[in-house]
C-alpha positions in Angstrom: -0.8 19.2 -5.3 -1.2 19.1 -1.5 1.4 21.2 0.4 2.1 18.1 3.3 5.2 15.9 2.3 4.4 12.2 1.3 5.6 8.7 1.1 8.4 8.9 -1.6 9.5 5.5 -2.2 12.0 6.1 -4.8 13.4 2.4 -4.6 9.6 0.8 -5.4 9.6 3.0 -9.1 12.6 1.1 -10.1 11.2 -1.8 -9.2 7.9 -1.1 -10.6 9.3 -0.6 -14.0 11.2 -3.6 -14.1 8.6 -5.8 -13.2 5.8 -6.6 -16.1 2.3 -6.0 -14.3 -0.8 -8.0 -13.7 -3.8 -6.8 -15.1 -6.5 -4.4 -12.6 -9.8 -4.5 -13.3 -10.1 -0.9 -15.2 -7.1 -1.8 -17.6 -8.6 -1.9 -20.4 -10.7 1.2 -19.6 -10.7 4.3 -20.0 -8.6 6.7 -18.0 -10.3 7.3 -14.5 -12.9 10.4 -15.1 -12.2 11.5 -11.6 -8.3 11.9 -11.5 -8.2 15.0 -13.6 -6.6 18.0 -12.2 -6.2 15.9 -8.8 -2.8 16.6 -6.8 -2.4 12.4 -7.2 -3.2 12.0 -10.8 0.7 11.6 -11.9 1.3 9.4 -9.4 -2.4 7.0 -10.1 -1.3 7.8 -14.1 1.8 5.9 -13.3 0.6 2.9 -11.7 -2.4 2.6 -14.1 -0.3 2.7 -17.4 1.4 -0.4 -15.9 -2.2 -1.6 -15.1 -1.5 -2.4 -11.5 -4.7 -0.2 -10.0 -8.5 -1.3 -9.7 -10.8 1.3 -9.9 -15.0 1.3 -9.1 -16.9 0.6 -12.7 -19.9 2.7 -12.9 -23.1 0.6 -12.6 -24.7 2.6 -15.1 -21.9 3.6 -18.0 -19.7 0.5 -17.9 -17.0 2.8 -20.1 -16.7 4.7 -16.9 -14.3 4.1 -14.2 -13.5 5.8 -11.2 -10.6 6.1 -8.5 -12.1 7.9 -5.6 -8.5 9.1 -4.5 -10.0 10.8 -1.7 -11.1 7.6 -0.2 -9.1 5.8 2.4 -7.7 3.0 1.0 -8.4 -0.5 2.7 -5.5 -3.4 4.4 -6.2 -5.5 1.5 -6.5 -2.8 -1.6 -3.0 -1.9 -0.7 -1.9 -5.2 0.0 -3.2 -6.0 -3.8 -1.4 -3.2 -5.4 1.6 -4.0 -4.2 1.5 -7.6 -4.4 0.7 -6.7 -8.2 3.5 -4.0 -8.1 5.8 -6.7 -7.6 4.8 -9.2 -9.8 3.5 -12.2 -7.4 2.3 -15.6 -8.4 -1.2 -15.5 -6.5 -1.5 -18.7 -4.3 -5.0 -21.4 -3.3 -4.1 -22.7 -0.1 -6.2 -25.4 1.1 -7.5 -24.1 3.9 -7.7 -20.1 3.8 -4.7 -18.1 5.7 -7.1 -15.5 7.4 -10.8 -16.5 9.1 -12.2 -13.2 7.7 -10.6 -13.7 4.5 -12.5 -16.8 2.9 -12.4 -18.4 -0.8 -15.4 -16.3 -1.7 -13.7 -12.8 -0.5 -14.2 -9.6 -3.1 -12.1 -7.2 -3.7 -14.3 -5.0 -5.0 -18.0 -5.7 -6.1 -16.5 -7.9 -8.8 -13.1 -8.6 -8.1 -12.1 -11.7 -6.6 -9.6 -11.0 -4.2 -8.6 -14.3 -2.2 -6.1 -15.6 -4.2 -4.4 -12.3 -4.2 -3.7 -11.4 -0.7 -2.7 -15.3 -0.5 -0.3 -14.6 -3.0 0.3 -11.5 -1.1 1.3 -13.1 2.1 2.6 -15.9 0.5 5.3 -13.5 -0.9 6.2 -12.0 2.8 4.3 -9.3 2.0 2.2 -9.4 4.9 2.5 -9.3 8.1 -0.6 -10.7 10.0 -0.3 -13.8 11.5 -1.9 -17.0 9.9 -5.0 -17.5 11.7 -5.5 -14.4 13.3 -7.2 -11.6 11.7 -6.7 -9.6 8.8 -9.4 -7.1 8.4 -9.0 -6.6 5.2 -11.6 -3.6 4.7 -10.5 -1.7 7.4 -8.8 1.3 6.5 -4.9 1.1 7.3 -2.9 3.7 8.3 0.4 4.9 7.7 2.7 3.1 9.9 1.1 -0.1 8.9 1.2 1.0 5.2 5.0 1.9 5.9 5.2 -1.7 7.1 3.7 -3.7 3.9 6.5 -1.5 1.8 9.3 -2.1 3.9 8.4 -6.0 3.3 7.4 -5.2 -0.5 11.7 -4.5 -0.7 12.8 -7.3 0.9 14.2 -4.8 4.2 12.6 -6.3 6.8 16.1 -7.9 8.4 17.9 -4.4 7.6 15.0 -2.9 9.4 15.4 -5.1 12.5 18.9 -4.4 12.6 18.9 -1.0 13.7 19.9 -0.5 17.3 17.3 0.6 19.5 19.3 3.6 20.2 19.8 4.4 16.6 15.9 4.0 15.6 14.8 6.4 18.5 17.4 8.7 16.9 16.1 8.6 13.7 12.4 8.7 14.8 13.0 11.9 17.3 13.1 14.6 14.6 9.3 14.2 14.4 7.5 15.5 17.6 4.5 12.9 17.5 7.3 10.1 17.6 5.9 8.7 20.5 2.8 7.4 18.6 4.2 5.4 16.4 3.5 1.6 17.9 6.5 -0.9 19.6 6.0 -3.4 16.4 6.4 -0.8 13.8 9.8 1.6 15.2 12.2 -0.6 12.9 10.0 -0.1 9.5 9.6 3.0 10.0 13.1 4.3 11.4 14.1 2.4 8.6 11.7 4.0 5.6 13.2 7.4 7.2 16.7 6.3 7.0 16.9 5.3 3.2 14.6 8.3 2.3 11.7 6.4 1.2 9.5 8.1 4.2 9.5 12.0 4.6 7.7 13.5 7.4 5.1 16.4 7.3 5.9 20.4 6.8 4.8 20.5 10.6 7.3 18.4 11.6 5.2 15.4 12.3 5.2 12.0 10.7 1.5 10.9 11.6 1.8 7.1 11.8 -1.6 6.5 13.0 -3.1 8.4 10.4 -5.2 7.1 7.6 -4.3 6.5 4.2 -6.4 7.8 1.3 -6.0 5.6 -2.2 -4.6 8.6 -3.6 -2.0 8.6 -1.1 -1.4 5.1 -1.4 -0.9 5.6 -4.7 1.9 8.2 -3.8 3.2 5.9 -1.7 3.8 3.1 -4.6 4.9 5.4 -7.7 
């Protein structure tokens, strides 16, 4: 397993296994071919026995799947896992919440994804704005990841909270604590203070960082 410290949310497993899951899209599959001997495969084992995860079908065998765990993970894959994690209702708005996410948006190649990351927001999952944009295949990074959990457990209000003073407290044991943005300080002084977010062996946290779906993974299970 990699060396760097990682997201340990230890309050998300309980959670996790007291929640029945939603089916992914490899569920039924066979375990992903690329996971063995990978630092992330306990964590990825974890969250596909409970079928949570989506991994890439092959186009040629379609009794292989794949997790590309080295890949960074997208806004709207881990806005999926978790809103799966947690067991939401998916919602059909009217009129779609995001201009770049329309009826028609895909997941994956062949995984309708729409009414998920309404269901997603629609469960205060995320934190976007209605009507503003989502960009939901960018890649997210870590203090933006940090946030999602943070509303995944319902801490949002304990987050916002924390003094001011307290948060730059907390946040000043890593030396790159200056790059972590205005919006996300409370999440992520408040991911440090429970123990859910460790920093690096370097003594950095890395909020802009990027995620890989291994990672992401970590982060969840």
């Amino acid at each position: 397993m990699s060396k760097r410290r990682l997201f340990i949310p230890a309050i998300a497993l309980g959670l996790l296994l007291a929640c029945p899951a939603k089916k992914a899209l490899c569920a039924k599959d066979p375990w992903y071919s690329d996971m063995r001997k990978h630092w992330a495969e306990p964590y990825v084992r974890v969250l596909w026995e409970e079928s949570v995860t989506d991994g890439y079908l092959s186009s040629i065998d379609a009794s292989v799947c794949r997790y590309w765990p080295n890949e960074y993970a997208t806004r709207a894959q881990l806005a999926v896992l978790l809103f799966r994690v947690f067991d939401l209702p998916p919602a059909f708005p009217s009129n779609p919440t995001y201009p770049d996410v329309p009826k028609n948006y895909n997941l994956f190649w062949n995984v309708l994804g729409w009414h998920l990351i309404e269901g997603a927001y629609a469960g205060g999952i995320i934190f976007v704005t209605p009507g503003q944009i989502f960009s939901p295949a960018d890649m997210i990074t870590r203090e933006d990841a940090v946030e999602l959990l943070i509303r995944s457990l319902s801490l949002s209000d304990y987050a916002a909270s924390i003094p001011e003073t307290q948060r730059d407290q907390i946040l000043r044991r890593f030396w790159d604590y200056n790059r972590i943005s205005a919006a996300r300080r409370a999440s992520m002084a408040c991911a440090v203070q429970l123990g859910i977010l460790k920093g690096y062996d370097d003594g950095s946290i890395q909020p802009c960082s990027l995620l890989s779906r291994g990672e992401a993974a970590t982060v969840v299970a």
